[in-house]
C-alpha positions as a LaTeX table, in Angstrom:
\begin{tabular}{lrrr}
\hline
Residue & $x$ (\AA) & $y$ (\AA) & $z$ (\AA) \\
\hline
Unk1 & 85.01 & 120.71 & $-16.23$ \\
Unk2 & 85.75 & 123.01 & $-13.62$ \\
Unk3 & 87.30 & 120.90 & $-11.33$ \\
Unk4 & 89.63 & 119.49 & $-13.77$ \\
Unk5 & 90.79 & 123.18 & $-14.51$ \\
Unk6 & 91.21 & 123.70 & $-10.77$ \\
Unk7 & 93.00 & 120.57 & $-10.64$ \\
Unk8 & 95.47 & 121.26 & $-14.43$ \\
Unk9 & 95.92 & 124.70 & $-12.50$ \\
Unk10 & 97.20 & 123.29 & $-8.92$ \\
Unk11 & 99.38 & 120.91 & $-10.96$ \\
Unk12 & 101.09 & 122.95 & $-13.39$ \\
Unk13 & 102.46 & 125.33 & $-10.38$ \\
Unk14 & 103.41 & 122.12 & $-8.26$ \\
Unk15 & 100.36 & 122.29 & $-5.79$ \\
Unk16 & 100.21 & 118.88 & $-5.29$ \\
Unk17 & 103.94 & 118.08 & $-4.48$ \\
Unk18 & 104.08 & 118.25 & $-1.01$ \\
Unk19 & 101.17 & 116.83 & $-0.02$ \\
Unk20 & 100.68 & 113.80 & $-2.31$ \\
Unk21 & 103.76 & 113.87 & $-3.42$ \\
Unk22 & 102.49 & 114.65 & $-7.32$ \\
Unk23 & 104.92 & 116.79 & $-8.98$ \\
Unk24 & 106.15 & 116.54 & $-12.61$ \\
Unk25 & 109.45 & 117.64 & $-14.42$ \\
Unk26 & 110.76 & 118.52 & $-17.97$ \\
Unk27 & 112.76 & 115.92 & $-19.16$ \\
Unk28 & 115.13 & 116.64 & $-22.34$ \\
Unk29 & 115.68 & 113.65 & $-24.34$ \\
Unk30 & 119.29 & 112.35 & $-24.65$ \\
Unk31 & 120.65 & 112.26 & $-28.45$ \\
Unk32 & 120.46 & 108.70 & $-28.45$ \\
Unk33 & 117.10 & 108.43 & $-27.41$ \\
Unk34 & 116.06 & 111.24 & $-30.33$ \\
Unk35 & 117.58 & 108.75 & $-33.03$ \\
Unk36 & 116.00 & 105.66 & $-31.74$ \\
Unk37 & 112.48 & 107.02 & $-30.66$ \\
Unk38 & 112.28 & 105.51 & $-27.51$ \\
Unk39 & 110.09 & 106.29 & $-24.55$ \\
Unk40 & 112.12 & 107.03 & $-21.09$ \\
Unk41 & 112.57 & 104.43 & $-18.71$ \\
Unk42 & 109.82 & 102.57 & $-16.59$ \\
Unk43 & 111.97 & 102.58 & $-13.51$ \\
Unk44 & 112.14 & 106.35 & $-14.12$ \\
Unk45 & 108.21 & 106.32 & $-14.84$ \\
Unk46 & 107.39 & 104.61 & $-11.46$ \\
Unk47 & 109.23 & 106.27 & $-9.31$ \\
Unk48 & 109.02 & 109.72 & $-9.66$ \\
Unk49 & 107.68 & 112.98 & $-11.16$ \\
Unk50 & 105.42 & 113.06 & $-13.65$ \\
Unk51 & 107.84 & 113.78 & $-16.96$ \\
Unk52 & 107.03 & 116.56 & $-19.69$ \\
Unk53 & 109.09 & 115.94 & $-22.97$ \\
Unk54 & 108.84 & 118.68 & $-25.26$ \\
Unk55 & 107.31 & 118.07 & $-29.06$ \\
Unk56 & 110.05 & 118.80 & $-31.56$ \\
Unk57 & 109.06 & 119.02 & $-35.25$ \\
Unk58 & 111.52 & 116.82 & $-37.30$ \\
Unk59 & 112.15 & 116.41 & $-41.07$ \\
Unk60 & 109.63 & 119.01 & $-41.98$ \\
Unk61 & 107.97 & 120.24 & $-39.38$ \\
Unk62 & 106.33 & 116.80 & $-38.28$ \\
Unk63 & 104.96 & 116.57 & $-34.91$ \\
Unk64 & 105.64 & 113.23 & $-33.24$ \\
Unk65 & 102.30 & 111.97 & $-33.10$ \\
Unk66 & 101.54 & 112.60 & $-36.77$ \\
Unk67 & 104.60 & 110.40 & $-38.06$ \\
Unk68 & 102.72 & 107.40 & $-36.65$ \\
Unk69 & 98.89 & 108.37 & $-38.67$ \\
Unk70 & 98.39 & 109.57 & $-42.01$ \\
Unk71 & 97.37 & 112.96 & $-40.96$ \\
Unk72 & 99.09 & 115.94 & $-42.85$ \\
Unk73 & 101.07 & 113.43 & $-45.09$ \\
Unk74 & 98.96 & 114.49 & $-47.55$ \\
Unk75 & 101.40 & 115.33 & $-50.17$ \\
Unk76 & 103.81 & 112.82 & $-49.46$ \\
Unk77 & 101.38 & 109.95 & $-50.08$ \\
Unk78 & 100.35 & 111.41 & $-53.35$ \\
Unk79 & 103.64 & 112.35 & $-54.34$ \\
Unk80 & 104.63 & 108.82 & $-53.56$ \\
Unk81 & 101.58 & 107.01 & $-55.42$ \\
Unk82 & 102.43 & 109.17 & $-58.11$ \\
Unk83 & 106.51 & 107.98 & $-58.06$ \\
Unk84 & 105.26 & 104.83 & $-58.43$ \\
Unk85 & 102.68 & 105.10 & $-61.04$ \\
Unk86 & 105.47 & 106.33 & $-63.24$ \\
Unk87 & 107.94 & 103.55 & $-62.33$ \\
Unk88 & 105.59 & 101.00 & $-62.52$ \\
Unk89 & 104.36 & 102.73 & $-66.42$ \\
Unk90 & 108.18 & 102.82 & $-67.36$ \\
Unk91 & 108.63 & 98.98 & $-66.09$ \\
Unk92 & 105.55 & 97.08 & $-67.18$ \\
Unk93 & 104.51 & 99.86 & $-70.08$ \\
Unk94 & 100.78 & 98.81 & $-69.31$ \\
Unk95 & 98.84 & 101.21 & $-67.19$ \\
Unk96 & 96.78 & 98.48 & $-66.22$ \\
Unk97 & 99.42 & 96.89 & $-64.41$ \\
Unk98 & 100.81 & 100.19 & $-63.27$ \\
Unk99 & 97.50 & 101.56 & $-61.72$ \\
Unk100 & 96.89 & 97.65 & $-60.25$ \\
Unk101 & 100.33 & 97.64 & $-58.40$ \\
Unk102 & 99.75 & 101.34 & $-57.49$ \\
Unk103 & 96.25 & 100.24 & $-55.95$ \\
Unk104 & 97.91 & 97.29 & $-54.33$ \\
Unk105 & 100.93 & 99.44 & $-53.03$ \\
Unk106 & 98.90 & 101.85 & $-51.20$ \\
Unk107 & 96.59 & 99.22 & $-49.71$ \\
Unk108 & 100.05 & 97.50 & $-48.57$ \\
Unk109 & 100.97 & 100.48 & $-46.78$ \\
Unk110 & 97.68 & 101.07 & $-45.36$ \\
Unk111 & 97.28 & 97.98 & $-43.36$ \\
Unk112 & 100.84 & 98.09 & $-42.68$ \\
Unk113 & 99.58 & 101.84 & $-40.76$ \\
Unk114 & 96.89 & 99.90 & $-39.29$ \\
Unk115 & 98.99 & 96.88 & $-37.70$ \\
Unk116 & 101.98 & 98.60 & $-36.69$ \\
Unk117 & 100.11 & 101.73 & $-35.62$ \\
Unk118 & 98.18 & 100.85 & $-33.63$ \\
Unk119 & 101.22 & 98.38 & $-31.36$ \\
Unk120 & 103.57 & 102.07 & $-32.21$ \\
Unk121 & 100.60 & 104.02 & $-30.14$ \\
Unk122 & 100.34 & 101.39 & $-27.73$ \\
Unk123 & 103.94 & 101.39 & $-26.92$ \\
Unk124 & 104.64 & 105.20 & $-26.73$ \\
Unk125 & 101.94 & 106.46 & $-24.61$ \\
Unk126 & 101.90 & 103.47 & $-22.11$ \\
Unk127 & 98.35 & 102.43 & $-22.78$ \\
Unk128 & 97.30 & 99.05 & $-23.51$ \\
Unk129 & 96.60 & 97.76 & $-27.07$ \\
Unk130 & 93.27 & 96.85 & $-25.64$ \\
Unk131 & 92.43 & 100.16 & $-24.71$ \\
Unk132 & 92.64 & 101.86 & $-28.30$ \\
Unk133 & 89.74 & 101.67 & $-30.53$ \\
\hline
\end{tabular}
């Protein structure tokens, strides 16, 4: 563990960059790249520092990483089974039917996480989908 401190340490005050030419840089985003999510470019990857983009919260106080889990969307998935509970009771007026499509609903959006999540992870962090468990 120490050496990995030693080496986070060296890093983070650009130790490395003249002799193995291992330097990183704090890249900001452009406003089109905010809206659309996307990752920087490989050719910019490759061939040069290592780059540091900064964690903004969005649309209340999200962190990036959480949008793509269930992790502290507590309250929006309840208040959304909840939403449709009562549409579904006001359509169908059976609450059979209501708590079946609610159960079904939620299920949907579950495996929806679990497909798209894991290709979303996969694609952002520049790992391969066979690496995540």
């Amino acid at each position: 563990m120490d050496i990995i401190n030693a080496f986070l340490r060296t890093f983070l005050i650009h130790g490395y960059a003249e002799k193995f030419q291992l330097d990183w840089a704090i890249r900001l985003p452009s406003v089109m790249e905010k809206l659309t999510e996307q990752i920087p470019p490989l050719g910019e990857l490759r061939s040069g520092p290592v780059l540091f983009q900064p964690d903004e919260c969005r649309f209340g106080g999200d962190n990036g990483w959480t949008s793509v889990i269930f992790l502290g969307n507590d309250w929006e998935l309840l208040l959304h089974e909840i939403l449709t509970y009562a549409v579904a009771d006001i359509w169908f007026k059976s609450t059979f039917l209501s708590i079946l499509l609610t159960y079904l609903l939620h299920h949907a959006i579950r495996i929806v996480r679990l497909l798209c999540g894991e290709q979303n992870i996969s694609d952002r962090t520049l790992v391969d989908k066979r690496f995540l468990i």
